[in-house]
TORKOLLUM-711225 format. One record per residue (C-alpha): x, y, z; residue number from 1. Coordinates in pm, 1 decimal, always signed. Layout:
N
         px         py         pz   resi
          X          Y          Z    NUM
...
END
This chain:
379
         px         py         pz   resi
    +2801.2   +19111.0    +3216.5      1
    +3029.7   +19400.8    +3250.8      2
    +3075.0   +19610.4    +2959.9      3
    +3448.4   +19522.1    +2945.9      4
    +3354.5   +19167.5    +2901.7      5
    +3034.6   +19254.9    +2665.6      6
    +3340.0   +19400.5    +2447.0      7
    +3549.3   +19114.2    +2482.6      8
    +3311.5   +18843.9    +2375.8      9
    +3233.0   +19088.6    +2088.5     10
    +3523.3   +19109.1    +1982.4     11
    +3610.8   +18752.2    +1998.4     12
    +3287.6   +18588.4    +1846.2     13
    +3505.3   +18285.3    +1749.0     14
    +3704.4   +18186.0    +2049.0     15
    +3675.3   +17828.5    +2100.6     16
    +3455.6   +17739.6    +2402.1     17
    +3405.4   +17663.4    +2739.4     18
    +3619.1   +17974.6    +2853.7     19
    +3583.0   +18234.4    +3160.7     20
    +3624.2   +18631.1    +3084.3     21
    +3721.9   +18817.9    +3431.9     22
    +3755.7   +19177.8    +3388.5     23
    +4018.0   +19274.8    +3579.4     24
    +3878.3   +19671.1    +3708.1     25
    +3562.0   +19462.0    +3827.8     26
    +3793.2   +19296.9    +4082.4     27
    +3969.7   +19657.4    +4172.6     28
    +3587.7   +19792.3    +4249.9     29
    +3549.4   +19520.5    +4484.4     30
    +3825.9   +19575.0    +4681.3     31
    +3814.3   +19931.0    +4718.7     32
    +3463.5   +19823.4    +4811.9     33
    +3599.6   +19604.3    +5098.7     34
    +3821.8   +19871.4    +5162.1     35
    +3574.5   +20146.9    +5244.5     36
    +3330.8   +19906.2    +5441.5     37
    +3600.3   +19815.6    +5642.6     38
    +3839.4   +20036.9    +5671.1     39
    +4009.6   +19875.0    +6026.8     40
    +4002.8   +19553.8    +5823.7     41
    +4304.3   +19403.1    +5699.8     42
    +4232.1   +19210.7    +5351.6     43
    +4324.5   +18891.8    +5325.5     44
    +4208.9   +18804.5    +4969.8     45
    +4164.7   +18399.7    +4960.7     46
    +4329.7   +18289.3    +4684.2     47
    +4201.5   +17936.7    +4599.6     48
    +3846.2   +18159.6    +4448.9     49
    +4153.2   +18235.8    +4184.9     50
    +4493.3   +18238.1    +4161.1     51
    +4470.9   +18426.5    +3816.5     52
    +4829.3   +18571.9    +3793.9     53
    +4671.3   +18929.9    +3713.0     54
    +4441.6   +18931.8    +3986.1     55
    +4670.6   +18880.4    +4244.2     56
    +4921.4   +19164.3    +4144.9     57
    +4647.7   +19427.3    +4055.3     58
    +4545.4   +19331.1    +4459.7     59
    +4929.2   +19350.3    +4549.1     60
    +4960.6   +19652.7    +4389.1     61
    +4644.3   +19812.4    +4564.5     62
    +4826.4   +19674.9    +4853.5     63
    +4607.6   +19389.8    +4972.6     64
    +4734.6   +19093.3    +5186.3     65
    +4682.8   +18752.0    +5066.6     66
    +4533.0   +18421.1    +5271.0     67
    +4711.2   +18117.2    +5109.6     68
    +4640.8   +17768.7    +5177.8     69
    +4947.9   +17565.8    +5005.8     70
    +5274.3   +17679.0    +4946.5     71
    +5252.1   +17662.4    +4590.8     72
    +5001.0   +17967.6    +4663.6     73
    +5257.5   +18131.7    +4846.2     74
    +5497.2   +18139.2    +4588.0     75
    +5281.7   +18244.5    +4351.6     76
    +5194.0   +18540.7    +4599.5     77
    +5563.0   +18579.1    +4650.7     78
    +5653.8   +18574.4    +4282.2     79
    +5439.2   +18930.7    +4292.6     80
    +5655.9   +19120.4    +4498.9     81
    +5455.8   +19054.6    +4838.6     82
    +5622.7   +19093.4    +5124.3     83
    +5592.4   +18751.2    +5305.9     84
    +5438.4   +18981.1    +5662.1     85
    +5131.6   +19022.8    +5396.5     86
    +5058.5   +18654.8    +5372.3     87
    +4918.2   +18409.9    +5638.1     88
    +4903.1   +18012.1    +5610.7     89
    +4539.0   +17946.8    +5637.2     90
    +4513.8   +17580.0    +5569.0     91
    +4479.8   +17385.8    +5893.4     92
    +4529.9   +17076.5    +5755.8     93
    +4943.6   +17140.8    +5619.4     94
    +5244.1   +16880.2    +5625.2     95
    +5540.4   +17005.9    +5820.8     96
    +5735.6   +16976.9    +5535.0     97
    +5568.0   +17286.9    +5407.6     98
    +5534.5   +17443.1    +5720.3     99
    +5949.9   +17449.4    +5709.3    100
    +5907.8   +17580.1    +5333.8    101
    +5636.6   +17858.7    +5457.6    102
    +5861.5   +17950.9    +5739.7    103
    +6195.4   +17930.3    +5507.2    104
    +5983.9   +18146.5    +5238.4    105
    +5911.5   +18432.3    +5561.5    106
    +5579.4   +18336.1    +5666.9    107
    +5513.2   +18358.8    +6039.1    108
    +5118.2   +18376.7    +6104.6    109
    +4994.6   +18004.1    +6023.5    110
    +4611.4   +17939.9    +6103.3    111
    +4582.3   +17576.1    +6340.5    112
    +4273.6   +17376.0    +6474.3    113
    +4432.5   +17075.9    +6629.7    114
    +4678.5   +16973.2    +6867.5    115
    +4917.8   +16745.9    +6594.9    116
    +4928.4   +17065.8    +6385.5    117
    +5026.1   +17281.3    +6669.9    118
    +5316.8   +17037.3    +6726.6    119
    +5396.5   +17085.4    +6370.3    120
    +5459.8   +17464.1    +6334.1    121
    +5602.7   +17458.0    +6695.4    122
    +5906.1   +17226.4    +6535.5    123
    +5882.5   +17366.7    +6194.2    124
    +5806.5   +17754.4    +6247.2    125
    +5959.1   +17831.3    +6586.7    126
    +5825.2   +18107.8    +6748.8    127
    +5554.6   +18217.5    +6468.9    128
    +5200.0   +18326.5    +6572.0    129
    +4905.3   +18098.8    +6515.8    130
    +4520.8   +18176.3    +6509.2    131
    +4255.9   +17908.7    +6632.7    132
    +3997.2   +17812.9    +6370.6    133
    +3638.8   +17780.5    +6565.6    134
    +3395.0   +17541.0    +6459.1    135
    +3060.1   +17716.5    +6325.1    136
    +2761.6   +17598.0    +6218.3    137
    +2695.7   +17728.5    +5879.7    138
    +2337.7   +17785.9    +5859.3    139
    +2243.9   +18065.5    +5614.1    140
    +2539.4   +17941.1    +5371.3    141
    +2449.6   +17849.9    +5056.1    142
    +2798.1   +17654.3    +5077.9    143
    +2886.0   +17555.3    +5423.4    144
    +3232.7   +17496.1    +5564.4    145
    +3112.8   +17314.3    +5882.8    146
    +3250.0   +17011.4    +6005.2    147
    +3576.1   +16949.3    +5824.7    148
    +3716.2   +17248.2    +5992.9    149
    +3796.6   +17441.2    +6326.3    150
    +3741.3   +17252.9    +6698.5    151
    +3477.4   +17369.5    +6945.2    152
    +3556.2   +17659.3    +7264.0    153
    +3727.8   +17434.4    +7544.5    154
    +3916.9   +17245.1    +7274.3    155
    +4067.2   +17645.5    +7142.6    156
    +4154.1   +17743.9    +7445.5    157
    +4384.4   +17461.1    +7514.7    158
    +4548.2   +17443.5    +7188.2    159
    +4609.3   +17837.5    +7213.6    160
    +4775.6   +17705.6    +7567.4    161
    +4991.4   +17431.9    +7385.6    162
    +5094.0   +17690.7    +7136.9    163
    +5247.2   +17919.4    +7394.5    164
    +5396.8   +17602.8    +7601.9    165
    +5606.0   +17547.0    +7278.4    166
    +5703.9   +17885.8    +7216.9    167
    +5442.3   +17979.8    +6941.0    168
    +5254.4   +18288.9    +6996.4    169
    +4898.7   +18260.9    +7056.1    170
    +4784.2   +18557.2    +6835.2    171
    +4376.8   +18518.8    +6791.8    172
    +4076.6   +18312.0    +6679.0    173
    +3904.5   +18275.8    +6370.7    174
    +3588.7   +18153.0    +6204.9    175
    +3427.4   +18115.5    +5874.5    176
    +3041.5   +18113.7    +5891.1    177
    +3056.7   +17962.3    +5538.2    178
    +3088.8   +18056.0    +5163.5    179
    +2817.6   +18246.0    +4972.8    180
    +2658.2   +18371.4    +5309.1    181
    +2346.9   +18572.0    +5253.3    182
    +2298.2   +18719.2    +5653.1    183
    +2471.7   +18983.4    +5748.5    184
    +2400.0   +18933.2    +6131.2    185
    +2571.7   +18557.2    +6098.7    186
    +2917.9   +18729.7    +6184.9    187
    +2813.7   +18857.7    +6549.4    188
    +2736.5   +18528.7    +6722.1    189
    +3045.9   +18433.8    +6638.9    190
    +3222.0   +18714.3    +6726.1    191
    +3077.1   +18668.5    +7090.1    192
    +3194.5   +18315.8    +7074.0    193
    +3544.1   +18489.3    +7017.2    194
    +3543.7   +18744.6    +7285.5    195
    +3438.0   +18506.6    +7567.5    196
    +3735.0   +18341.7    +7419.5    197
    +3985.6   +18602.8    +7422.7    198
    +3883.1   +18678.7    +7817.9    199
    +3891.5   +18354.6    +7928.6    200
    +4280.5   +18345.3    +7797.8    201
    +4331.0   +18704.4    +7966.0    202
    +4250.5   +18520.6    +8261.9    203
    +4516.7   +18309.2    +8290.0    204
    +4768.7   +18587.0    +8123.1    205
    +4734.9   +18481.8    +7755.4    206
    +4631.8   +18820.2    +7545.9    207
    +4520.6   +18783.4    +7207.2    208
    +4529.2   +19080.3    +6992.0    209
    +4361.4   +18892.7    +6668.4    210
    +4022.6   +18829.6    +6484.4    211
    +4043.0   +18644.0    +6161.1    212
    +3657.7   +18699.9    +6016.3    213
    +3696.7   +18481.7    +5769.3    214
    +3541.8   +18527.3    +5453.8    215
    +3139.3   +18454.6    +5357.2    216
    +3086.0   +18781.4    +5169.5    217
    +2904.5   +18624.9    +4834.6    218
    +2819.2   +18705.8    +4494.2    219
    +2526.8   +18756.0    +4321.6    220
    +2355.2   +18437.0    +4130.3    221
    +1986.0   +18372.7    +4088.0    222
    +1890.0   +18563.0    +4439.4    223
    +1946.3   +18921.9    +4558.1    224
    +2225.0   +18879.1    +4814.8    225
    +2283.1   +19225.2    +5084.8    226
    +2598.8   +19469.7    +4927.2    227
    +2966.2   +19456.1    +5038.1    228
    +2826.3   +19798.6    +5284.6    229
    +2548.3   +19614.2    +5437.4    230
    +2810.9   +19342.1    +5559.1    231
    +3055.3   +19607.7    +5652.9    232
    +2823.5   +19779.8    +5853.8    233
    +2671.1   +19461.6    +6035.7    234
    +3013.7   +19313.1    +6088.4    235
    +3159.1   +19638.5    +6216.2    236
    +2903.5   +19738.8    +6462.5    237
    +2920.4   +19380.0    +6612.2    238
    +3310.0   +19401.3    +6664.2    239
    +3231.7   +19767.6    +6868.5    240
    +2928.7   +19669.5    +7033.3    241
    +3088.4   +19369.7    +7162.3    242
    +3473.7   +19454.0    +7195.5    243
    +3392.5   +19786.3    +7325.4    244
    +3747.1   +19971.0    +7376.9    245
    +3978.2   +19703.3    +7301.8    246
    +3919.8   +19570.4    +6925.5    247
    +4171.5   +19338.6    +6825.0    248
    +4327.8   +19379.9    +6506.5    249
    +4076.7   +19229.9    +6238.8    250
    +4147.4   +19011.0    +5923.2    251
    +3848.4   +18960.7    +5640.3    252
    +3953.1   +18696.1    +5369.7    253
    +3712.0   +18769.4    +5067.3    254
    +3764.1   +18497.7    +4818.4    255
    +3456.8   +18450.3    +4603.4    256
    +3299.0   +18854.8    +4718.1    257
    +3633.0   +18999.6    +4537.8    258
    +3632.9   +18814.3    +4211.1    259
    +3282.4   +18642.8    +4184.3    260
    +3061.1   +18862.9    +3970.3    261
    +3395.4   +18954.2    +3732.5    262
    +3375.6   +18673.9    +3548.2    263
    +3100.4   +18498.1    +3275.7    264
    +3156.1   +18164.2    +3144.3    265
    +3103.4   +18149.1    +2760.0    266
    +2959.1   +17734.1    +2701.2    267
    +2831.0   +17601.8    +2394.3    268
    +2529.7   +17406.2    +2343.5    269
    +2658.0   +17047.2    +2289.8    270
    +2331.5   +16858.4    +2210.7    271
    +1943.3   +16933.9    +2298.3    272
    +1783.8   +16560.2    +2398.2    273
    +1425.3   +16451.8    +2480.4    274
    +1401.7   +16173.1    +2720.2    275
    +1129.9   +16000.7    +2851.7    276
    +1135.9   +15944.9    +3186.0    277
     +844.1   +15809.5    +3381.6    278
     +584.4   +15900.2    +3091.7    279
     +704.0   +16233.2    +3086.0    280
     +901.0   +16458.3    +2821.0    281
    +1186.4   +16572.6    +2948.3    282
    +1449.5   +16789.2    +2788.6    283
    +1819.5   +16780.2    +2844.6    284
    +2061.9   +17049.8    +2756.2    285
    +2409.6   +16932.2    +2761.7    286
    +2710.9   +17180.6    +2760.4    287
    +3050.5   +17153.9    +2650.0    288
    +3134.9   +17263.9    +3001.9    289
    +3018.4   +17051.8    +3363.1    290
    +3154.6   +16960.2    +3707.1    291
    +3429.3   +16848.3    +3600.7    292
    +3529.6   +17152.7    +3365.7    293
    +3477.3   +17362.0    +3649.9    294
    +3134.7   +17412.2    +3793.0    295
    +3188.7   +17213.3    +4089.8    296
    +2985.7   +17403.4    +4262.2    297
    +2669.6   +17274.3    +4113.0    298
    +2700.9   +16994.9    +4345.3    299
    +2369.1   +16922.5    +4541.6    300
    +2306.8   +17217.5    +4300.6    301
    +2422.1   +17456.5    +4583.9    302
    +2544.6   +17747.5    +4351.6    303
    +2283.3   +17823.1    +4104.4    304
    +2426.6   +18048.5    +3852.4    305
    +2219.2   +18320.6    +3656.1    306
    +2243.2   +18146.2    +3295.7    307
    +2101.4   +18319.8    +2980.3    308
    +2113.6   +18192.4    +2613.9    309
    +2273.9   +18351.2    +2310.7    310
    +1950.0   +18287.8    +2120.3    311
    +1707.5   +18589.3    +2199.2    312
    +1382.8   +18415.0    +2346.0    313
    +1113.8   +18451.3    +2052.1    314
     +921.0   +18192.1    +2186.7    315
     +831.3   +18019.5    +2524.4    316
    +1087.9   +17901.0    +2778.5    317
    +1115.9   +17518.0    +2883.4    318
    +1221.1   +17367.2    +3186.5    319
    +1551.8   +17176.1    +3067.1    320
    +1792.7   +17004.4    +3245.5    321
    +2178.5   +17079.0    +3241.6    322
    +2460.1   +16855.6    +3188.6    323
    +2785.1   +16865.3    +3108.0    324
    +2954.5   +16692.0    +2830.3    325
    +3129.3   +16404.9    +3038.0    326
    +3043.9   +16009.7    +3012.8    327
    +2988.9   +15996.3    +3358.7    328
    +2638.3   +15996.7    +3488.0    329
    +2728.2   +16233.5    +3823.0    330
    +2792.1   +16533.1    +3572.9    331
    +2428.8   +16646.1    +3601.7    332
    +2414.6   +17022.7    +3675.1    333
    +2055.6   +17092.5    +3738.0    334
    +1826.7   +16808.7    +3764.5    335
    +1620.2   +16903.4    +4090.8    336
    +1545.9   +17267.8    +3970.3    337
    +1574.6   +17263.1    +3594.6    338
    +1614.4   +17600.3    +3436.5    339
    +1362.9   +17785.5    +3144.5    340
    +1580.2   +17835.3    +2831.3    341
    +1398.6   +17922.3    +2477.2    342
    +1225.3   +17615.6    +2350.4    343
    +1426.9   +17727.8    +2021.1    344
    +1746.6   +17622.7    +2168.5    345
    +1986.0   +17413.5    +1940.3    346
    +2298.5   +17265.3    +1933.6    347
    +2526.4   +17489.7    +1891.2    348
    +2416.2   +17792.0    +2037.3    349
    +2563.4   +17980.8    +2326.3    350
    +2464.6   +18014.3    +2735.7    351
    +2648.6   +18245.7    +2941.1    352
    +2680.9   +18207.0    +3308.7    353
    +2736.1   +18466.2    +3508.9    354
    +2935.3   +18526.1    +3855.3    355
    +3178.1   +18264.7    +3728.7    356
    +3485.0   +18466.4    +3850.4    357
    +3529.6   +18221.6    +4158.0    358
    +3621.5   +17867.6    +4219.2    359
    +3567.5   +17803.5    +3818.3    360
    +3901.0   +17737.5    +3698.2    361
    +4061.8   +17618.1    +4020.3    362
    +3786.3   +17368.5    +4021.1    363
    +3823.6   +17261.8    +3621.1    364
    +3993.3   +16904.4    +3554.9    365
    +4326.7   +16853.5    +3424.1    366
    +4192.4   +16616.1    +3138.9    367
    +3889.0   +16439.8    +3300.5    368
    +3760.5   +16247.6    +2978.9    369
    +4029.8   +16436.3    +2776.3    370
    +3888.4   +16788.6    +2794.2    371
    +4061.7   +17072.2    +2810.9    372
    +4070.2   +17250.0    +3162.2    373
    +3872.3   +17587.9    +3149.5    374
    +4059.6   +17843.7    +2936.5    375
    +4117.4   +18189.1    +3108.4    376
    +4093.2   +18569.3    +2926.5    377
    +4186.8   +18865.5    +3187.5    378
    +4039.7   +19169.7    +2992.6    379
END
């Protein structure tokens, strides 16, 4: 808890609950952070962690670029004064209805991983330049991004070939070793992958002058995770060590790393149940907040939060079991690993979760169950 937010939640004892406080300079820190790790690095901040309004024009005005995977993200990058040569299409899975509307609204670097979508921004987006997503493994990620997304070497090298057949230029390769990624080192293997890429094209007079890193760089939950500098020096010393020379120009795309640990989730305590299950007490804490209200994340309990209570622990601590508020029985939070809250807990008291700046509200329901989608305070 930052002391801006420690303030805010002072100040505002009475605001109705769940909500998310981001503080705002906490996100500025982090990209000067990124900044001076990587200095060659152009930032890309992902977007879909949070399209707060705020957030993207204090980066706009610190004169970050912006990775946007709709175009209703690229208007709302737009709609900040960003010229369009800051903002790439980083989706590969797009319509080419809104690749016309990307390349109407000025944006000419577009991010591909199949044949069909080359097609696509070849008719939509003449002449723009197009990345080629790899497919990577994910191991070390606490949430992976294999499978759904990027196409394996031979497959890159002839859609890089396509793009240039149709007048597209072939600008790079990218990767993304996966979200919340807690080894530094997982960038270079890929990075080799990439090089043995780029000379191959060389070969056969196709020069790429592109790396798209991706993003990966995490925020801290219940484990220590390496600093912003540890990646930046990993990441950076892989690129030289393996470029030599001739390094390309680089993109990073931070998403959760910029805007994670700026925000804490105020829930209340709904209701504090026993159940026996299988001749054993168990207790349930259920919060006014759950998957559906924007901890998504929770899923296979994959993200697990740092959580402490409003009520100072007097007493012991009990495994409980967190739930959200919902009447449907996949809104389970932690079941697997239950978590020690004070055995004093009541409805009605508070838990605050920390590192909830990221893929909180953009994850939060419309009206699942008639809730309220998770209320937002920039401070």
């Amino acid at each position: 808890m930052t002391d801006r937010i420690r303030q805010f939640m002072a100040d505002n004892p009475d605001l109705p609950t769940p909500f998310v406080a981001i503080d705002i300079d906490a996100v500025a820190q982090n990209y000067q952070l990124f900044r001076q790790s990587m200095p060659t690095a152009a930032i890309h901040y992902a977007i879909k962690a949070n399209p707060n309004k705020s957030i993207l024009q204090r980066l706009a005005d610190l004169g970050s670029c912006f990775d946007c995977a709709s175009v209703a993200e690229i208007r709302m990058v737009l709609a900040c004064g960003v010229d369009p040569s800051r903002i790439s299409f980083g989706n590969t899975i797009k319509k080419a209805r809104d690749i016309a509307e990307a390349y109407r609204l000025g944006i000419r670097l577009f991010a591909t991983d199949s044949s069909s979508d080359v097609d696509k921004i070849a008719e939509n987006a003449p002449g723009s330049a197009v990345f080629c997503r790899l497919l990577t493994d994910g191991e070390g990620a606490e949430w992976p991004l294999s499978r759904k997304f990027g196409c394996e070497d031979d497959k890159a090298v002839a859609l890089l070939f396509l793009a240039e057949a149709q007048g597209l230029k072939a600008r790079g390769i990218s990767f993304h070793v996966g979200s919340q990624m807690t080894n530094v080192a997982a960038w270079r293997p890929c990075l080799e992958q990439a090089k043995a890429l780029f000379d191959r094209l060389a070969a056969h007079g196709i020069i790429l002058d592109l790396i798209n890193l991706g993003g990966g760089f995490p925020t801290q939950y219940l484990r220590d995770v390496p600093g912003t500098e540890d990646y930046g020096r990993a990441i950076m010393a892989a690129v030289e060590d393996i470029f030599g020379d001739n390094i390309p120009s680089i993109i990073i795309e931070p998403g959760r790393g910029m805007v994670g640990n700026a925000g804490m989730i105020k829930t209340e305590v709904v209701l504090v149940a026993h159940k026996d299950l299988h001749l054993a007490d168990t207790r349930w804490v259920f919060l006014d907040i759950g998957k559906f209200g924007g901890l998504a994340e929770t899923m296979d309990e994959a993200i697990r939060y740092k959580i402490t209570a409003s009520r100072e622990t007097v007493a012991n601590e009990v495994p409980s079991i967190l739930a959200g508020p919902t009447c449907d029985s996949a809104d389970v939070l932690y079941e697997k690993h239950p978590y020690r809250l004070p055995d004093a807990l009541q409805d009605g008291d508070f838990l605050y979760i920390e590192g909830a700046g990221a893929y909180t509200t953009t994850y939060s329901a419309v009206a699942f169950n008639g809730f309220d989608p998770l209320e937002e305070y920039v401070v």
